[in-house]
C-alpha positions in Angstrom: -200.5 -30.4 -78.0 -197.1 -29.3 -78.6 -196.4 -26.8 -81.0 -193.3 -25.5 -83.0 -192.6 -22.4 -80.5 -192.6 -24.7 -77.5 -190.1 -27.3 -79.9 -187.9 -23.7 -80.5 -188.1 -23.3 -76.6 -186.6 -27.1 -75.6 -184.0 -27.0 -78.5 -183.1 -23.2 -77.5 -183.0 -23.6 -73.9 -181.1 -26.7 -73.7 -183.8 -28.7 -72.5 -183.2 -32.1 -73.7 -183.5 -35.5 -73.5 -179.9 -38.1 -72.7 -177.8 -38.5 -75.5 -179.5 -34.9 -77.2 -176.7 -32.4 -77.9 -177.4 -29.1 -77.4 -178.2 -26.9 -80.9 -174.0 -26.1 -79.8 -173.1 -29.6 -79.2 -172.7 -29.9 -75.7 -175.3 -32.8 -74.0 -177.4 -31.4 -71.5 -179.8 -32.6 -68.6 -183.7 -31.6 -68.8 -184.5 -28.9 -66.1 -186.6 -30.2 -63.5 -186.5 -34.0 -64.4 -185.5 -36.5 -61.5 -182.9 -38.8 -62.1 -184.0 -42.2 -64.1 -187.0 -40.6 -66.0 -184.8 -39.6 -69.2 -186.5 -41.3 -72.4 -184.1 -43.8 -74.1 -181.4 -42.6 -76.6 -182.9 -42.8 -79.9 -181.6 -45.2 -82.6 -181.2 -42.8 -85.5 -179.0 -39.6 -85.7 -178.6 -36.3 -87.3 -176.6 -35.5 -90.0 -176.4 -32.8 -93.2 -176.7 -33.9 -96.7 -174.1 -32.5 -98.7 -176.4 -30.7 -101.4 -176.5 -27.9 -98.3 -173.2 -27.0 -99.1 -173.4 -26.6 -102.6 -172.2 -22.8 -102.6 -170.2 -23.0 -99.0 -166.9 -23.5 -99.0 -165.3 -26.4 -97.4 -163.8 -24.6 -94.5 -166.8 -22.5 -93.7 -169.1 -25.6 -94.2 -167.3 -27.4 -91.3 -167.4 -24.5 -89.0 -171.1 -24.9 -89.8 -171.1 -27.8 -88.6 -169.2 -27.3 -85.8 -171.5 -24.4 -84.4 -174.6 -26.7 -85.2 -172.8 -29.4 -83.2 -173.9 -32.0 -86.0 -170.7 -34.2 -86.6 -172.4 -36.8 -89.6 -172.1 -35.6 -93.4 -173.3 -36.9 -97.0 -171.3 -35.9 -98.8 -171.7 -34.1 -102.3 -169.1 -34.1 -104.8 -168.9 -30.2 -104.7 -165.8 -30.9 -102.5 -164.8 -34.1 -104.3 -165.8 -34.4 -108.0 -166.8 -38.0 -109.4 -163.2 -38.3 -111.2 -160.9 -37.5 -108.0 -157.8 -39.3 -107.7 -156.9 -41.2 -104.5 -155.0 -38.7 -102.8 -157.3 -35.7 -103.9 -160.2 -37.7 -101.9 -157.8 -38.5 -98.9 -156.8 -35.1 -98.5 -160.8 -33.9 -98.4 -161.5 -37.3 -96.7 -158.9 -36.5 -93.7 -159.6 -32.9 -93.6 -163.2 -33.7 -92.7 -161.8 -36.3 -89.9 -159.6 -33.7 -88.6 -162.4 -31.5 -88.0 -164.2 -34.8 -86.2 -166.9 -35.0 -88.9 -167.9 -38.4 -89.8 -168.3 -38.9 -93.7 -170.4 -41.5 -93.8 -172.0 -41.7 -97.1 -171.2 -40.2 -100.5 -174.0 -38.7 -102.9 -176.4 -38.0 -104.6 -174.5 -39.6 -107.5 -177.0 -39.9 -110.7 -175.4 -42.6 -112.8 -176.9 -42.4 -116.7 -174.2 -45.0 -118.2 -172.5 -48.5 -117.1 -169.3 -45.6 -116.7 -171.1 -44.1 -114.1 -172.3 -46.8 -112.1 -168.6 -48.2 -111.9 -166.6 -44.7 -111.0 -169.3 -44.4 -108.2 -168.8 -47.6 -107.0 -164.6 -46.7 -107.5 -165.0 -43.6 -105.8 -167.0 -44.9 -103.1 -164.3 -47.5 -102.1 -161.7 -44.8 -102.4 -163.5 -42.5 -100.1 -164.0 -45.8 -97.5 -167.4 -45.1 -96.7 -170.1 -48.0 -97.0 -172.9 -46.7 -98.5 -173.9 -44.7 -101.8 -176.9 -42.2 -102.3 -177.4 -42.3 -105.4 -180.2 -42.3 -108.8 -179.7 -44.6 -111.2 -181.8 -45.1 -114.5 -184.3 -47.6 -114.7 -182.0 -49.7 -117.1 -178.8 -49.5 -115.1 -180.3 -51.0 -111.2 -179.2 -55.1 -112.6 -176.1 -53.6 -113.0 -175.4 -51.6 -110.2 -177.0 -54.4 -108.5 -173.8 -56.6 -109.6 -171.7 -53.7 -108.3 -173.2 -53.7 -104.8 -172.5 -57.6 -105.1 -168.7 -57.5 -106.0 -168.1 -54.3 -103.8 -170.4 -55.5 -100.7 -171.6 -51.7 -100.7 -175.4 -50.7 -100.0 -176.6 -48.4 -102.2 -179.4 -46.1 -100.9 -181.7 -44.7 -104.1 -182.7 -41.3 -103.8 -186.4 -39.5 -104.5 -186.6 -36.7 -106.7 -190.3 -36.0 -106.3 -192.2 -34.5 -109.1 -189.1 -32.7 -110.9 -187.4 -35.9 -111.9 -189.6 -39.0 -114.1 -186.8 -40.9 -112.5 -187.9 -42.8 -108.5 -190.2 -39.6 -107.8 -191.9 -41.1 -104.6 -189.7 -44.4 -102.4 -193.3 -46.6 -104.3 -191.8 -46.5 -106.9 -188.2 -47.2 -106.1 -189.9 -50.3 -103.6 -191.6 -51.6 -107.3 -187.8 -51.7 -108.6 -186.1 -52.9 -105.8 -188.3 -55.2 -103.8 -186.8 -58.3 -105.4 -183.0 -57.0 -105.5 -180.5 -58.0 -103.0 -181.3 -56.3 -99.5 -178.7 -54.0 -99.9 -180.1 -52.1 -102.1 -182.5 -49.3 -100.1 -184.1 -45.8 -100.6 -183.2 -42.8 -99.0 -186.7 -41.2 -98.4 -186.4 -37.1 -98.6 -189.5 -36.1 -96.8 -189.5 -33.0 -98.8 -189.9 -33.7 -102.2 -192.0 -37.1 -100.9 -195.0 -34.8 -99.7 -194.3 -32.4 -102.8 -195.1 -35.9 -105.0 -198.4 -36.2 -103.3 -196.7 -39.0 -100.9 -196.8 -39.1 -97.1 -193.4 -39.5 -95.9 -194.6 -41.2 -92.4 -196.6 -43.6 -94.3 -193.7 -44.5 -96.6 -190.9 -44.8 -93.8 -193.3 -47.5 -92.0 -194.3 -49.1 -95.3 -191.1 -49.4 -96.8 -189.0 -49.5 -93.6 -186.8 -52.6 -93.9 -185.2 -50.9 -97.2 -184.9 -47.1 -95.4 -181.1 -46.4 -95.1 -181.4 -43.0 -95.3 -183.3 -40.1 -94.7 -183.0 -36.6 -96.5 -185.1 -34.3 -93.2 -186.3 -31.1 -94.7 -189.9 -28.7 -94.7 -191.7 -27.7 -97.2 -194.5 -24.8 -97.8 -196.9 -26.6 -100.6 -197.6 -30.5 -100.7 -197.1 -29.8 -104.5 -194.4 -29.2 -107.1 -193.9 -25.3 -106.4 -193.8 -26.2 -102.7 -190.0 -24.8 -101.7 -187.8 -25.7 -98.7 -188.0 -23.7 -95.7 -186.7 -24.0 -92.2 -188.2 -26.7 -90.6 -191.1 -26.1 -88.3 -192.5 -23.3 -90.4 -193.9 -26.0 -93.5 -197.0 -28.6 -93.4 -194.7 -31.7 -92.9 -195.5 -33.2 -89.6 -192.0 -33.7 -88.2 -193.4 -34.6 -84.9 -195.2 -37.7 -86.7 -192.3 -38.3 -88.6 -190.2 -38.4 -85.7 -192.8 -41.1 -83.9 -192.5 -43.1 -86.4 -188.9 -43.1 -86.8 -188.9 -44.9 -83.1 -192.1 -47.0 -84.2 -190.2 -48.8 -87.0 -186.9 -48.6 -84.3 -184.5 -47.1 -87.2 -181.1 -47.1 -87.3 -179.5 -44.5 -89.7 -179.5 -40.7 -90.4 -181.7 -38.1 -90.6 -179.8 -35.6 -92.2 -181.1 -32.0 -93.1 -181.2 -31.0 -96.3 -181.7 -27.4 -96.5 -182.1 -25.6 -99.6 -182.9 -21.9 -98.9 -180.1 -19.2 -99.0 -177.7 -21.5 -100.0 -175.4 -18.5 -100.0 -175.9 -17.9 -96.4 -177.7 -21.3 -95.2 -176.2 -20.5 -90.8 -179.6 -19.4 -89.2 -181.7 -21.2 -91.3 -179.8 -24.9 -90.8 -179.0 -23.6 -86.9 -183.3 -23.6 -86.8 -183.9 -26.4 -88.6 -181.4 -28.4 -86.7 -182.4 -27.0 -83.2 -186.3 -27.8 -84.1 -185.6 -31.3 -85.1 -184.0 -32.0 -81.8 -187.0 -29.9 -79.6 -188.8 -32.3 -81.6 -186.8 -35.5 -80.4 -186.4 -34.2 -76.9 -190.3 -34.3 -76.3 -191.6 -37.2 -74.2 
């Protein structure tokens, strides 16, 4: 069986499969592997969600990234509020693209009035990015509905778990959705799923023709005290989660959401990042 030390030793080592980067960046060959054996390139990739970088500065949060070698963001409004004029979101937009950082969502946006629903859906045009993470109310999903229609933008509802009476578990947001146009999805954060009471690999195969994105975190309790840590050290079974990510063949981000020492976030992101790719470099 393989366990999270030998995960730590493939991600630290460098040992990983085609199309892996390094916890640094740089792609590396497995030790001791003849040619042709390599396991396929997965389909999905590794991002952050922005919510990481809640109390990081932009410029540190890309050098983050940079030493994680993890170019895909969500991104928060922390570095672009909701009511950003065009050239304000350029400048951020461009500054990110300089660094070689792919923006390629916006969120979580909570939208609690029609006013909300359409500066999202403004501020996601503006921005050019093709997707929203967001949590609307209950009320508001026929009309954001007509917003993903007129703005042919997919929309990617977010679950809060047990804090939030609002989509706490991707059930729920299925029961909403199911009959909506298809580009209306869930983006399933394992975390607070498991905290619900939900299994997060039973939901990504369950509900996997709406899963557009995917919040990656651990957790220490499968309740509502349970409290992100780095990943590896919870109870979610990442290796599972991981399977069935390649089961179901998916195509978007996994994207870490880490939210312990949000001051200081470096080492544990750098583990949580270098576990989840031991974890995909295993056979």
């Amino acid at each position: 069986m393989n366990t999270r030390r030998q995960f730590l030793k493939i991600a630290g080592t460098g040992i990983l499969a085609a199309g892996v980067t390094s916890v640094y960046g740089s792609a590396v060959v497995p030790l001791n592997e003849p040619p042709g054996t390599l396991k396929p390139a997965d389909l999905f990739n590794i991002g952050i969600a922005g919510y990481t970088f809640f109390e990081i500065p932009v410029d540190k949060a890309i050098e983050i990234m940079k030493r994680i070698g993890v170019t895909n963001l969500s991104l928060k409004d922390v570095y672009m509020p909701l009511n950003s004029t065009q050239e304000v979101i350029t400048a951020v937009m461009d500054k990110f693209k300089a660094a070689g950082i792919n923006v390629y969502t916006v969120g979580v946006i909570y939208m609690e009035t029609r006013q909300a629903v359409d500066q999202a859906f403004e501020y996601a045009k503006m921005a050019g990015v093709k997707m929203i993470v967001c949590a609307p109310n209950y009320e508001l999903l026929s009309y954001a509905e007509k917003k993903v229609k007129q703005y042919d933008l997919r929309i990617a509802i977010h679950n809060h778990g047990p804090d939030n009476p609002i989509f706490p578990n991707a059930t729920d947001i299925w029961n909403h959705i199911k009959d909506m146009d298809p580009r209306i999805g869930i983006c399933l954060d394992i975390g607070h799923t498991i905290r619900d009471g939900h299994n997060p690999i039973v939901d990504a195969e369950r509900y996997s023709n709406r899963l557009f994105d995917i919040h990656i975190k651990d957790v220490d309790l499968a309740t509502r005290a349970g409290k992100t840590i780095e990943m590896g050290r919870g109870i979610i079974d990442i290796p599972g989660f991981v399977d069935t990510l390649r089961k179901i063949k998916y195509t978007g981000m996994c994207s870490l959401e880490y939210e312990k020492d949000m001051k200081d976030p470096l080492a544990g992101i750098a583990e949580s990042i270098g576990y989840f790719k031991g974890v995909m470099a295993r056979k």
